[in-house]
Every structure is written in C-alpha cells, then in structure tokens.
N, CA, C and O of each residue as an XYZ file, in Angstrom:
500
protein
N     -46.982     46.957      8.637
C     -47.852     47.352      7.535
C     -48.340     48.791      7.736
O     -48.075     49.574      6.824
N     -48.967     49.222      8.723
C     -49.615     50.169      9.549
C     -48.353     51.446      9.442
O     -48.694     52.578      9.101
N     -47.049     51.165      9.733
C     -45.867     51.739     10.033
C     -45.428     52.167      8.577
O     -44.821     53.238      8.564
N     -45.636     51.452      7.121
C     -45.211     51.883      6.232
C     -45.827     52.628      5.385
O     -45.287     53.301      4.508
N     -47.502     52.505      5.708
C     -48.207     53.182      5.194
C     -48.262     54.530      5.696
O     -48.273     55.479      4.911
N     -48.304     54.707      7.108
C     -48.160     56.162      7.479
C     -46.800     57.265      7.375
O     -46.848     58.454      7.690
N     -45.631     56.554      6.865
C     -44.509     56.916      6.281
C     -44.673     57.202      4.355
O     -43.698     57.880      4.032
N     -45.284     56.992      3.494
C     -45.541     57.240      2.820
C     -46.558     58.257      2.561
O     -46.417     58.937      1.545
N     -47.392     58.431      3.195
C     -48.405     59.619      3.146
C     -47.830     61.002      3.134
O     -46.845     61.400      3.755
N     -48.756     61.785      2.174
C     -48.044     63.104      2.055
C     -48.668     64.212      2.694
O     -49.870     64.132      2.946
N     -47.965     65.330      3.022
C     -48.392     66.684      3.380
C     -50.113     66.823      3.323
O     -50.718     67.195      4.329
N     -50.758     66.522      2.180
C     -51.885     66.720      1.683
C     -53.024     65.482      2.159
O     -54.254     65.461      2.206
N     -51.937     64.465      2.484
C     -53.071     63.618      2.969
C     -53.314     63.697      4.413
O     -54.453     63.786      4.873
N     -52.295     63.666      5.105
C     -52.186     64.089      6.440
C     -53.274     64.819      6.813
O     -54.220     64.399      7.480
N     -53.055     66.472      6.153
C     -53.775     67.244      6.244
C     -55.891     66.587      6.374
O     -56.725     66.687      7.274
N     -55.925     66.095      5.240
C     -57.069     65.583      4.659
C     -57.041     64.710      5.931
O     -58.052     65.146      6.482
N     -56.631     63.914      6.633
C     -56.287     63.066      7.799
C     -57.025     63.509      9.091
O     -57.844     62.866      9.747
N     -56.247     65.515      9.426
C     -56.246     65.751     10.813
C     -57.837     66.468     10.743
O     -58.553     66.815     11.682
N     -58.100     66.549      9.191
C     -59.669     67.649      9.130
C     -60.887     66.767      9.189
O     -62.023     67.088      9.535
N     -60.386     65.456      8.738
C     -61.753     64.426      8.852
C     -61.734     64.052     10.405
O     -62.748     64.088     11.102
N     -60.490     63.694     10.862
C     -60.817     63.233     12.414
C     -61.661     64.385     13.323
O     -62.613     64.232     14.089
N     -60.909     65.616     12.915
C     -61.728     66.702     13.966
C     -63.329     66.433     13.306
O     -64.191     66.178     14.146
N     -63.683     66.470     12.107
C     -64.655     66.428     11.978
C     -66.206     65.134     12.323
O     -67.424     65.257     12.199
N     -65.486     64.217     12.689
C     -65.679     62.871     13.267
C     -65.642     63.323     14.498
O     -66.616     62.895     15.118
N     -64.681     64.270     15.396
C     -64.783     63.697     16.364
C     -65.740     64.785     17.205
O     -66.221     64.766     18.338
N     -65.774     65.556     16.316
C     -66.538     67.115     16.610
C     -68.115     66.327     16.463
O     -68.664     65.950     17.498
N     -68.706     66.138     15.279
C     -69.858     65.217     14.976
C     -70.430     63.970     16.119
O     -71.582     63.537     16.106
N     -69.584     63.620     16.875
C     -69.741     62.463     17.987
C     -69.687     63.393     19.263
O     -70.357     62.990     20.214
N     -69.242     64.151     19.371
C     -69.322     65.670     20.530
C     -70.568     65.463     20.568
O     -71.129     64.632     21.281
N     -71.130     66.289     19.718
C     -72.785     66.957     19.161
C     -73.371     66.007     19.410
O     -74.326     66.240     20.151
N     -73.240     64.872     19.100
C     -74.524     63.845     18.971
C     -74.526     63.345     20.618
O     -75.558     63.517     21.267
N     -73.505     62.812     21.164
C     -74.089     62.649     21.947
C     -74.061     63.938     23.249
O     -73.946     63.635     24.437
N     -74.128     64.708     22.988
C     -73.985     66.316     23.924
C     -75.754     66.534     23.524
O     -76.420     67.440     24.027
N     -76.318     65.515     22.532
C     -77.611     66.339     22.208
C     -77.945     67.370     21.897
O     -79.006     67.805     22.345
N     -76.984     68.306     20.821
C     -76.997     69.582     21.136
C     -78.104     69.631     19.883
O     -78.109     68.623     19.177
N     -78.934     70.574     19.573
C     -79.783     71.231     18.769
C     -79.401     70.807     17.715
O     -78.238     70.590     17.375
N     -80.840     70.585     16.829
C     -80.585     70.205     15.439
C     -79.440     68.815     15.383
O     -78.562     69.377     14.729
N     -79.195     68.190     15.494
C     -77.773     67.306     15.385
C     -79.199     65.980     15.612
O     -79.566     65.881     16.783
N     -79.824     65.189     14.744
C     -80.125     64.106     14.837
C     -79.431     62.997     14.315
O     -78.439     63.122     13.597
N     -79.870     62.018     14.619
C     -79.126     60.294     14.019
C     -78.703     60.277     12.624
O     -77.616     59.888     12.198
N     -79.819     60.808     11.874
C     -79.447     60.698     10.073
C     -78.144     61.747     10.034
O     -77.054     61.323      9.649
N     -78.261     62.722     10.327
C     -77.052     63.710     10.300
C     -75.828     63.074     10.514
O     -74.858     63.230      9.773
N     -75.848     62.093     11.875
C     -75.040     62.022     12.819
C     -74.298     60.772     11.808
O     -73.070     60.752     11.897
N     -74.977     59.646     10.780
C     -74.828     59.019     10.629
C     -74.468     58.986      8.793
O     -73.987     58.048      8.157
N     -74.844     60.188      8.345
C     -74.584     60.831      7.070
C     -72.999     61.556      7.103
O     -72.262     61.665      6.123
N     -72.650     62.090      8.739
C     -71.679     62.941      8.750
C     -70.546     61.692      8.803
O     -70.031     61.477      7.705
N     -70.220     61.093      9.574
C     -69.923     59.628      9.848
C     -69.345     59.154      8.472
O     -68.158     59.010      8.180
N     -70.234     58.985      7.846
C     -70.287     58.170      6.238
C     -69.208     59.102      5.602
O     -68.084     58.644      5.396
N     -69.496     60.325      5.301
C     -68.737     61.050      4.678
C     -67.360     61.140      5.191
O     -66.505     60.556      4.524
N     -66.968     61.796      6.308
C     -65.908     62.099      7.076
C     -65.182     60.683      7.163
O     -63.971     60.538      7.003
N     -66.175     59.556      7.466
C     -65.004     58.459      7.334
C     -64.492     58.462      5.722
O     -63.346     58.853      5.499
N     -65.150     58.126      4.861
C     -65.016     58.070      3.446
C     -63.412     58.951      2.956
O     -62.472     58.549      2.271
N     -63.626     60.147      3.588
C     -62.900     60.968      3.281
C     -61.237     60.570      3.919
O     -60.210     60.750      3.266
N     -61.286     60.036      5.239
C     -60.264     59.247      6.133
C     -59.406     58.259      5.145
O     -58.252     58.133      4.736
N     -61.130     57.423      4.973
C     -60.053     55.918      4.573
C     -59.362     55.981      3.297
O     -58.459     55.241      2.906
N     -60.028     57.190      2.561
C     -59.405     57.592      1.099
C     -58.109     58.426      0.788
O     -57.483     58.582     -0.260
N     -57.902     58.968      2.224
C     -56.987     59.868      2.612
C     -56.040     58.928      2.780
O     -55.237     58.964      1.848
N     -55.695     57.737      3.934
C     -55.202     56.942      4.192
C     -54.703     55.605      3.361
O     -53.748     54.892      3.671
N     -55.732     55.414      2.036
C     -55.865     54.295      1.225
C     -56.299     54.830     -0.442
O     -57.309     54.480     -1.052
N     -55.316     55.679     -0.893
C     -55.723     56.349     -1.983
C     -56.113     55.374     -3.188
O     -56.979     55.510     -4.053
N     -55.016     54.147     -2.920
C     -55.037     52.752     -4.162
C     -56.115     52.512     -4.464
O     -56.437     52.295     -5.632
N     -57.310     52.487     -3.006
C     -58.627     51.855     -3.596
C     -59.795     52.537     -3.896
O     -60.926     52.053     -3.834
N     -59.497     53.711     -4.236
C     -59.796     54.920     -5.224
C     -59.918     54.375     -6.456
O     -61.010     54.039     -6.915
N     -58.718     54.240     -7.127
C     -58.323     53.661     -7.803
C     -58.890     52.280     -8.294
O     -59.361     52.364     -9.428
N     -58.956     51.192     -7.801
C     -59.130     49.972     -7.719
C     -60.912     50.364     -7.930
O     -61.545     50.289     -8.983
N     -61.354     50.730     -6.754
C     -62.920     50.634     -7.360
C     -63.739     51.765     -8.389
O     -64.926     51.941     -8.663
N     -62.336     52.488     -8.840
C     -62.967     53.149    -10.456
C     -62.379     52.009    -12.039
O     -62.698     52.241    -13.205
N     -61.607     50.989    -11.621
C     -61.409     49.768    -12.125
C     -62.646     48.892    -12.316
O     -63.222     48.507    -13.333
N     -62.927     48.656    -10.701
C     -64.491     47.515    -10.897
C     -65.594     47.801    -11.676
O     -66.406     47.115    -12.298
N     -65.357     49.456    -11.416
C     -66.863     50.318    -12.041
C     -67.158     50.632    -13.291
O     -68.143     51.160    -13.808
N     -65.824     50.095    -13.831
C     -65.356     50.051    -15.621
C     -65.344     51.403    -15.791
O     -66.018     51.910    -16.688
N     -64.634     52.093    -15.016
C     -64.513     53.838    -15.021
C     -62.859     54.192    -15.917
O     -62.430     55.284    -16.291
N     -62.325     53.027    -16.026
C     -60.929     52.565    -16.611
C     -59.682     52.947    -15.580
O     -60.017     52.870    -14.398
N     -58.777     53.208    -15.734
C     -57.653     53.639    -15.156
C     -58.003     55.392    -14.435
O     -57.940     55.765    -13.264
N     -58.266     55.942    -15.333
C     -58.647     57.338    -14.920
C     -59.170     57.714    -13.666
O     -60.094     56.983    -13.308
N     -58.827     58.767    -12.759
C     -59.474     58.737    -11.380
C     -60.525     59.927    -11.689
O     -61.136     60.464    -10.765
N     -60.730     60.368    -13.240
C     -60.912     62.121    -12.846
C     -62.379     61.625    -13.503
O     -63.251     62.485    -13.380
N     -62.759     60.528    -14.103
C     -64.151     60.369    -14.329
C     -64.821     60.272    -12.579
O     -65.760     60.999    -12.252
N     -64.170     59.271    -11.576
C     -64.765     59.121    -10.956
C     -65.138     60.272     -9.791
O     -66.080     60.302     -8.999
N     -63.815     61.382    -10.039
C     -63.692     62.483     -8.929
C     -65.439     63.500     -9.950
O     -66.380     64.020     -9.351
N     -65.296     63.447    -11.173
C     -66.355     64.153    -12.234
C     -67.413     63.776    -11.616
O     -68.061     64.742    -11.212
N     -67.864     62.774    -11.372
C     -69.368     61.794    -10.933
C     -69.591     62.562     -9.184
O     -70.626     63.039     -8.719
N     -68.530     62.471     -8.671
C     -69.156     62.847     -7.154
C     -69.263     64.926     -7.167
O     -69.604     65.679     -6.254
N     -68.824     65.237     -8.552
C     -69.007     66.559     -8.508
C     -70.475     66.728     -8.846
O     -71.163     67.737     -8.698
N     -70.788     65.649     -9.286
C     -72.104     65.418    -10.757
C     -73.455     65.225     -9.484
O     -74.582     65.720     -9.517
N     -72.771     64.228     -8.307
C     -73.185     64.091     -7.207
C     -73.909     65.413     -6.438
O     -75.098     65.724     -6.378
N     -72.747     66.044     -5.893
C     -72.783     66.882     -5.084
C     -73.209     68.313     -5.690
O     -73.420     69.259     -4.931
N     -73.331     68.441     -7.142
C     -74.448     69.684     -7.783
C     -75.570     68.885     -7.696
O     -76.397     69.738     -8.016
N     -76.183     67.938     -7.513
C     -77.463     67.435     -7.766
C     -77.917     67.997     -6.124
O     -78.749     68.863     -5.853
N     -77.279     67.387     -5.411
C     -78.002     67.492     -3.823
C     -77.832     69.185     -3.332
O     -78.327     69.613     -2.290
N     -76.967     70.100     -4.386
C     -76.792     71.312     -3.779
C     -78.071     71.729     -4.395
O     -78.953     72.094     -3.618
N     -78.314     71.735     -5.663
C     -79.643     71.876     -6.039
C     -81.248     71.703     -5.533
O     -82.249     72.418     -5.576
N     -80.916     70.293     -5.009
C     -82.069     69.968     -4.396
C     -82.247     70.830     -3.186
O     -83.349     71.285     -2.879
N     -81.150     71.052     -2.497
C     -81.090     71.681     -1.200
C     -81.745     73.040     -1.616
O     -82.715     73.392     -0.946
N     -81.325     73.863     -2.661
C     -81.725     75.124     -3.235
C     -83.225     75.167     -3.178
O     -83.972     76.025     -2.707
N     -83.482     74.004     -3.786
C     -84.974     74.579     -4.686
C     -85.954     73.927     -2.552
O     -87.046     74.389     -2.222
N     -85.343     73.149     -1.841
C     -86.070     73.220     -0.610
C     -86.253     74.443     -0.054
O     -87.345     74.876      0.314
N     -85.247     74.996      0.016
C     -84.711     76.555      0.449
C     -85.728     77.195      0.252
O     -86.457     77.566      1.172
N     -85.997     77.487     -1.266
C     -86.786     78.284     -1.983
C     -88.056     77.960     -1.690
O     -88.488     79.002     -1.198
N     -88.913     77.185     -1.683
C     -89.943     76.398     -1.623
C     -90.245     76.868      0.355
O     -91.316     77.362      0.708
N     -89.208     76.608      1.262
C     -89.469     77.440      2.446
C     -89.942     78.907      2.427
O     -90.892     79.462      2.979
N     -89.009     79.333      1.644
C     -89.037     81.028      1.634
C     -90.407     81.340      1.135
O     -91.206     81.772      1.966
N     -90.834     81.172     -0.212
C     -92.241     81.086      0.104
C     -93.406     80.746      0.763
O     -94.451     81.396      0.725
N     -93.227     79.793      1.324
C     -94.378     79.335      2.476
C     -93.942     80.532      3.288
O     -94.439     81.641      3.095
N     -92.927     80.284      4.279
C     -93.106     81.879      5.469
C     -93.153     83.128      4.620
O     -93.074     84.107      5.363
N     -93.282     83.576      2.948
C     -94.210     84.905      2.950
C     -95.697     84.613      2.779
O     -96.602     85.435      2.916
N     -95.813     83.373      2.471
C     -97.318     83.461      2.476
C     -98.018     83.304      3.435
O     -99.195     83.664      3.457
N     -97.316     82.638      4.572
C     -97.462     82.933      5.977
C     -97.400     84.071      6.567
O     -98.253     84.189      7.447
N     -96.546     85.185      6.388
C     -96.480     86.553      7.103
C     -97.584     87.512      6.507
O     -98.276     88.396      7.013
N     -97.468     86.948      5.132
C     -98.840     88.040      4.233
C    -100.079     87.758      5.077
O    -100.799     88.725      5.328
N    -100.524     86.190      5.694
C    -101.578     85.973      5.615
C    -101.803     86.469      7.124
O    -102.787     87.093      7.521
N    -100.617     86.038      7.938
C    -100.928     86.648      8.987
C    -101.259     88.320      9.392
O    -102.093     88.695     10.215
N    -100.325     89.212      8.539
C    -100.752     90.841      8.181
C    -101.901     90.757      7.879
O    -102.636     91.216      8.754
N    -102.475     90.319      6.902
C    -103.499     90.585      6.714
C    -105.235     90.443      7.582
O    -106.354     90.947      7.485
N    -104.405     89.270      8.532
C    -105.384     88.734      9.424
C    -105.193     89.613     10.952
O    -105.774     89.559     12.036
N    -104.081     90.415     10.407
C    -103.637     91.143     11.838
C    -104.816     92.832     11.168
O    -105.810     93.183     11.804
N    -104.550     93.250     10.425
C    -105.411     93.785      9.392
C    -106.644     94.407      9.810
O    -106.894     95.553     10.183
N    -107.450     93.242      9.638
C    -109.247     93.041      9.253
C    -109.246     93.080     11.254
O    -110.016     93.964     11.632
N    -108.643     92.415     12.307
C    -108.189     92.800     13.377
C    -108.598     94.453     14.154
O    -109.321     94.909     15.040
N    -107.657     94.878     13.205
C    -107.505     96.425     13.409
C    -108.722     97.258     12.945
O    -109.329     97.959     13.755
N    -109.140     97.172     11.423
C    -109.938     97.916     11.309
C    -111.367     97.539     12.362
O    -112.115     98.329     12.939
N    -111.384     96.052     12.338
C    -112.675     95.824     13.067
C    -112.744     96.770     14.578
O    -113.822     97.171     15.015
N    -111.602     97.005     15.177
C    -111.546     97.102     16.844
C    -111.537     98.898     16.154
O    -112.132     99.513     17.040
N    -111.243     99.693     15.302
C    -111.312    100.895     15.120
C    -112.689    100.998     14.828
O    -113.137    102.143     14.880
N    -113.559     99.994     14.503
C    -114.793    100.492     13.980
C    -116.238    100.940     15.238
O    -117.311    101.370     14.817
C-alpha cells in the first residue's frame, strides 16, 4: 500500500514532502534544545501545520473528500479560498499586534526622555 503510494507522488509533492519534514524536524531541534523564544504552543502550532501540510502532501484524495463532507462540492479551490480567507485574517491580526507594540515602546521612550529631561534640568539648576 505504502509502496504504491510513494510511486505515484509527484515532483511537487515530494518536494512539499522534504520541506515539511525539515520543518518538523528543525521545530523538535528547537524545542527540545530550549532554544529562545520556541515555547509549547509554538512547538505544538508548528507540529499541526507542518504535519497538515505532510499528510496532504502524501494523501491529496482527502483534500478532496473532506471539501465533500463540508458541502464545499467537488471543487478544491473554494476550500484552498477559505484557508487564504484564513491566513489574511491571522496576518492581520498579527499586524494590528505589531502596531499596537510600536506604540506602547514610543510612548515609552517619549516618557522616559522626558523623565530623563526634568532629570537634567533639575541637576543644572
């Protein structure tokens, strides 16, 4: 079974194949190497994805099959549309966190100048 499926796979899945494993296996490096920044949710978000990406690489049919269950019809490109629909929502969210940082550290550096400031003139006076 195992033997006929990996004889049918193409150039492109392969590929999609050798980039999720490094990325799985790079992700399990980090986590347990403890290296910086790399916690459990990451570790276990990266996991989710990178496998996802494997077993879909490996098992394209049930792509297929569960845009069937989802009454998405035959079509794969509603369901590939939805994880684009996906992945602008969370790039967004990620944005407006971004943004929402960037202001706090200037209102942090202003406040600290300014407190560095009143500092200065006091010790000149």
């Amino acid at each position: 079974m195992l033997k006929a499926i990996l004889f049918k796979i193409s150039f492109f899945q392969w590929l999609l194949i050798v980039v999720a494993l490094f990325f799985i296996v790079d992700r399990v490096k980090k986590f347990f190497k403890k290296e910086y920044k790399q916690t459990f949710l990451k570790f276990i978000f990266s996991l989710i994805i990178w496998g996802g990406v494997l077993f879909f690489s490996l098992f394209p049919d049930v792509a297929r099959q569960l845009s069937m269950k989802l009454g998405l019809g035959e079509n794969l490109n509603v369901l590939i549309f939805f994880g684009f629909v996906i992945v602008f929502i969370i790039i967004f969210k990620i944005l407006e966190i971004v943004e929402r940082n960037e202001r706090n550290i200037t209102e942090i550096v202003r406040k600290n100048a300014l407190r560095d400031l009143e500092k200065y003139k006091k010790k000149k006076k």
